[in-house]
N, C-alpha and C positions, 0 to 999 in steps of 0.2 A: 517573575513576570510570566505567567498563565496558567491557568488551571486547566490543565488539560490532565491527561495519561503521565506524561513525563515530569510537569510541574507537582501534581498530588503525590506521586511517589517519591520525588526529592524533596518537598516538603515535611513528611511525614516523617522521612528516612532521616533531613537533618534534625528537625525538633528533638527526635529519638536522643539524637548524641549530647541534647541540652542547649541548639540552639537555640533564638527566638526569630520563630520562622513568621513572615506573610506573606498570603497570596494575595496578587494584585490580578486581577481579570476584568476585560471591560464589558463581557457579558450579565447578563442578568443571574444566571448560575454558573458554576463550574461544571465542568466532564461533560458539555455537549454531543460531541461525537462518540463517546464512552458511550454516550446512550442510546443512539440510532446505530450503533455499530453491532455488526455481524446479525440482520436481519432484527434489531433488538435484544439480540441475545449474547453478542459482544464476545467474538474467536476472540478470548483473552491472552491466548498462549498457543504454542507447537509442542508438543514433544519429539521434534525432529530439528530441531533451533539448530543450525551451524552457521559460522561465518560466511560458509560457501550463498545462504540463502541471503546476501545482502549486495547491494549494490554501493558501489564508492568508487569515487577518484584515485581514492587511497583503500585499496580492499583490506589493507590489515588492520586499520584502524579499529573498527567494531571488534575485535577481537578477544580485547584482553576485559571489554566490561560484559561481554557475553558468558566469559569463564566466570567470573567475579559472581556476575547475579543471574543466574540459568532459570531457566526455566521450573525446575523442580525446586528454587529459593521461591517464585511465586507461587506456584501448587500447596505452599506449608504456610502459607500468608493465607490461600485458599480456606484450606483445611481449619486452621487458627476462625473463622468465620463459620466453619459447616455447609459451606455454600455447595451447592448439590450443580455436579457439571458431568458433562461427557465427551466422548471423542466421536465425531463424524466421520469426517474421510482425512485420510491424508495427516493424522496424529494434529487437527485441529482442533480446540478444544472449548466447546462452548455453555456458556449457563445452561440450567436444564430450566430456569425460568424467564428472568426478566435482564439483563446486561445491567438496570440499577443495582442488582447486587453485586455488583466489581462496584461500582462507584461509592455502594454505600460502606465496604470495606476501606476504600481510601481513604472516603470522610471519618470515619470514625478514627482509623489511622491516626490522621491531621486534628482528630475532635481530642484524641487523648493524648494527644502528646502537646498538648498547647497552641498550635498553628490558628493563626488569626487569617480567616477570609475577606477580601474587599473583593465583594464583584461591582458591577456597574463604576470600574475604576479607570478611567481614562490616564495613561500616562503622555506626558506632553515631553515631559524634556529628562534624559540621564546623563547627568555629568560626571566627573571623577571632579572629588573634590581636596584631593591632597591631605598631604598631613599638617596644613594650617586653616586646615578648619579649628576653627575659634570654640574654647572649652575642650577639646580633643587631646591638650598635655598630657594630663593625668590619666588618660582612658589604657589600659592597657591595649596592646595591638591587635590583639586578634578578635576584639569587639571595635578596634576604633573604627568612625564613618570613613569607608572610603567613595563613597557615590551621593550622590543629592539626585533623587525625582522630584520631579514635579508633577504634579496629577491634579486631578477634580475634586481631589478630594483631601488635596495640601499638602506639603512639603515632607518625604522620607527621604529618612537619613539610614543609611544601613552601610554594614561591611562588607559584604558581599550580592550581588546582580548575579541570580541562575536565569537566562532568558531561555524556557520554555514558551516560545511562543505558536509553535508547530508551523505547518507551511501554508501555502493558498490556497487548499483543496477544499471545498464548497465554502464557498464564501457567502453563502446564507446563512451559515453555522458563526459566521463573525471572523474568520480567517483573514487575516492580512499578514503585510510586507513588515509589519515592525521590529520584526527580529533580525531581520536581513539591515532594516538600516541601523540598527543598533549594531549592528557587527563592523559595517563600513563606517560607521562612525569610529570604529574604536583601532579600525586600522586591517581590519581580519578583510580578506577576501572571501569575495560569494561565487559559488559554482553557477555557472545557467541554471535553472529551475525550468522545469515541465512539468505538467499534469502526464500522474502515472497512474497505475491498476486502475486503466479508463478504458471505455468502449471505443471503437474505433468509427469513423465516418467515412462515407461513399459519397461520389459522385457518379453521373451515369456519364460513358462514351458513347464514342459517336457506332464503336464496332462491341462496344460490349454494354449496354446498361446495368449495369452494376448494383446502381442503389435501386433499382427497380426492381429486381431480382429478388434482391433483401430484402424489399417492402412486403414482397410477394411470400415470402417467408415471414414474416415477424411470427414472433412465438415459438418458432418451430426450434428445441435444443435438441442436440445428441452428442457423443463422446467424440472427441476426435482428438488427433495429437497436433498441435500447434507447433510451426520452428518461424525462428527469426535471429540473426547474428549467433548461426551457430548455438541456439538454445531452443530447447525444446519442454512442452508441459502436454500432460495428456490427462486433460478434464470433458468438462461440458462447454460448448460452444452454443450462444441464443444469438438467431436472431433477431435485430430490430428495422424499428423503422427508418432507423438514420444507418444502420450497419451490421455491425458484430460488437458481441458480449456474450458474459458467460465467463467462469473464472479462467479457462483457458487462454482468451482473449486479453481479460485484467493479466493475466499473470506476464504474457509476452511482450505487454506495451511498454513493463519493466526496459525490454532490453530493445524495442523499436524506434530506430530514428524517420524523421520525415523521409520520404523516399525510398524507403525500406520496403523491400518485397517480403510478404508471409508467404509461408508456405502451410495449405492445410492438410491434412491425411482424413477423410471421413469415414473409414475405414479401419482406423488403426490395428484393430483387433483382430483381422479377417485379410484373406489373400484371393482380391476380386480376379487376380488372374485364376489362380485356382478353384474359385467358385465359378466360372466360365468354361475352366476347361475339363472339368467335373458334369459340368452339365452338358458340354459336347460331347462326352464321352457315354454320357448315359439314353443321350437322343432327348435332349429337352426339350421341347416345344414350346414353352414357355416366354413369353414376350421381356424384354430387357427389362420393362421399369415394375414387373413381375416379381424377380426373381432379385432384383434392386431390392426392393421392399421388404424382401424377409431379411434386410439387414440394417434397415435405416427407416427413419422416418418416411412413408405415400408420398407427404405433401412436399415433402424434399425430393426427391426422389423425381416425382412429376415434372414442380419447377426445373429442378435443373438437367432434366434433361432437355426440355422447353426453353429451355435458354441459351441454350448453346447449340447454333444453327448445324454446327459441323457432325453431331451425331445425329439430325435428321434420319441417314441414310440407314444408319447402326438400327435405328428405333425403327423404321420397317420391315425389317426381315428376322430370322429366327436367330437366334441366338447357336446355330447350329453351323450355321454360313460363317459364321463371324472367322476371319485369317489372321493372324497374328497383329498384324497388323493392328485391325480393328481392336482385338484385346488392350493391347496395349495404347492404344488411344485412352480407350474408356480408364485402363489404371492410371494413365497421367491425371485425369481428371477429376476420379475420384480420391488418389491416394497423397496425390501431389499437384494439387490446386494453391496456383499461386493467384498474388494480388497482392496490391500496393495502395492503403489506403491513402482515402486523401485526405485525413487526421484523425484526430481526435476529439472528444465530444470536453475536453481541458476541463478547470476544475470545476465545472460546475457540477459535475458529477466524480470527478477521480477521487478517489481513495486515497491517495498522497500525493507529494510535489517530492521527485525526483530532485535531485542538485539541491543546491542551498549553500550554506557558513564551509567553505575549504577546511576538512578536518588538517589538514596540513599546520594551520594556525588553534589549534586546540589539543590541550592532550590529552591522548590517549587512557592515560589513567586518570586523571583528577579530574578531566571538562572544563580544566581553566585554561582562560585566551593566555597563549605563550607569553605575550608583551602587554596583558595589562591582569595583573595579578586580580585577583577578588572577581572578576565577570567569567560569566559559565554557561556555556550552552549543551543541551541536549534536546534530545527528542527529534523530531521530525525537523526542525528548526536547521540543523546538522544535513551533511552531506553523506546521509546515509540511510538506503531506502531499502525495507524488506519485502520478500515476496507477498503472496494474498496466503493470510492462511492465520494470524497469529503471530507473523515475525514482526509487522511493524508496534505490534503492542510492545512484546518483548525487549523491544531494543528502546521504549519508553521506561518501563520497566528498569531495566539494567543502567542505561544510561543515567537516569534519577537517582537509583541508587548509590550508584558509584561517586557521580558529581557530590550528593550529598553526605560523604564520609571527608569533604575538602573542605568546605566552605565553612 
């Protein structure tokens, strides 16, 4: 049940072993997000994959299908294609043309190994349909039907249900809740679900206008290091018009709850006290939002000194006057700028849906639901969500493959 990332590679991976696999999808093609993913060019992988980069209820869960299907098992699936890719930043690793060449690997995957696609397949009803389904005596067991769908497209009978259906993130793309109640159907608990690796949203106060500030910036990125629950990422940070983005931003909404303060550093690289007291020392004459700008973006720089009424005082005099004091204002500000959005822009833009199917009730090595033999989850669909970079392919990837050594 979907042709996604997770579905295409445990499809492929079971045909391999001599199943007779289908995919059911109720879009009009398969690997949608395959395809608008990573700018087009689809981060298919990390070469930096650990369990550490994942999030879970249950952190050890992703563990043992991360070892099983690594990273460097899809690099040789890569290569087996010729597909031409590189490394950016951060051991991310992306097509050097179009992200259709991941997809078009998969298909042909699933094209030779016999995998039958239905898209535009609406599933209505999954049942378990025991072992008195009728004609079923003589079937040996590990082909007999144990599920009945119902669809638009009429009645399957199969032996095994992998519900790759991934989670609710841009539900333009066709995303829904059907995996989630296919799990609660079948008795499995569902984690809360959030929209994650998502921009964050502003409001203006009454002593701080916030999202005015931000508007006043949109466009404007630079490096900075981002913390929040004791986790910290040091990328690029963009302004928008609703807030903050920028993979820095995607990467710590991972670990942000409502009401959570960030903290930013815009500075990381550099010791604004010491570029202050370097300039005291040499008799600088040079005005603050001067001497600001040979380390960051004018236009940031301007604004937010303009925006925060309380260095007024700092911003008229020389940078020579300035008493410790004063230093030390301006490094709170710059190095450790907090703030407490007031959410998130959820899936209509996130990149994944955090929470999901309690791996608690699936395991760990096979991806079968503990209490109902034959149904299988992976992917996104699971309560298991990786950083920006490659990891959420991977754990599609891995996941797929492993469920489909069971089924």
């Amino acid at each position: 049940m979907g042709g996604g990332a997770a579905g295409l590679m445990c499809a492929a991976s079971a045909a391999k072993r001599g199943k007779s696999v289908w995919i059911l999808d109720h879009a009009n093609k398969v690997g949608k997000k395959i395809l608008m993913s990573g700018g087009g060019r689809c981060n298919f992988t990390n070469y930096f994959i650990e369990p550490e980069n994942f999030l879970s209820t249950n952190p050890h869960f992703c563990i043992s299908a991360l070892s099983r299907y690594t990273q460097y098992d899809f690099l040789e699936l890569v290569g087996k294609y010729d597909l031409a890719y590189h490394e950016k930043t951060l051991g991310q690793l992306f097509c050097d043309n179009k992200a259709k060449d991941i997809l078009h690997i998969l298909l042909s995957e699933c094209d030779t190994s016999g995998v039958v696609i239905h898209t535009q397949c609406h599933i209505e009803t999954l049942d378990s349909c025991g072992s008195q389904e009728k004609n079923s005596e003589n079937v040996p067991d590990d082909v007999k039907p144990r599920f009945i769908l119902q669809t638009s497209l009429g009645e399957v009978a199969c032996h095994s249900v992998v519900v790759a259906t991934g989670g609710l993130s841009i539900p333009t793309m066709g995303a829904t809740g059907l995996g989630y109640d296919v799990a609660k159907q079948f008795g499995l608990r569902v984690k809360p679900r959030y929209a994650s690796l998502v921009p964050f949203t502003f409001k203006d106060h009454q002593h701080m206008p916030l999202l005015s500030m931000m508007q006043s910036l949109a466009g404007v990125a630079l490096p900075v290091s981002v913390s929040c629950q004791n986790q910290s990422f040091s990328e690029a940070l963009l302004f928008t018009h609703k807030g903050l983005s920028g993979p820095a931003i995607l990467q710590i909404s991972n670990y942000w709850n409502t009401g959570d303060t960030v903290t930013i550093d815009f500075l990381p690289h550099e010791s604004l006290e010491l570029i202050l007291q370097k300039c005291q020392q040499e008799n600088d004459r040079s005005e603050l939002k001067n001497i600001l700008s040979r380390y960051m973006p004018k236009r940031f720089v301007n604004v937010w000194l303009e925006s925060h009424p309380s260095l007024q005082a700092l911003t008229e005099k020389s940078v020579a006057q300035y008493s410790k004091a004063d230093i030390q204002q301006l490094v709170v500000l710059f190095h450790a700028w907090e703030c407490v959005p007031a959410g998130t822009e959820g899936y209509k833009t996130a990149e994944v849906t955090k929470g999901g199917v309690d791996t608690d009730d699936v395991s760990s090595k096979t991806f079968e639901a503990k209490k109902t033999p034959g149904l299988f989850f992976v992917g996104e669909v699971l309560d298991v969500t990786g950083w920006l970079g490659g990891y959420n392919f991977q754990w599609a990837w891995a996941s797929g493959y492993c469920a489909a050594q069971y089924v």
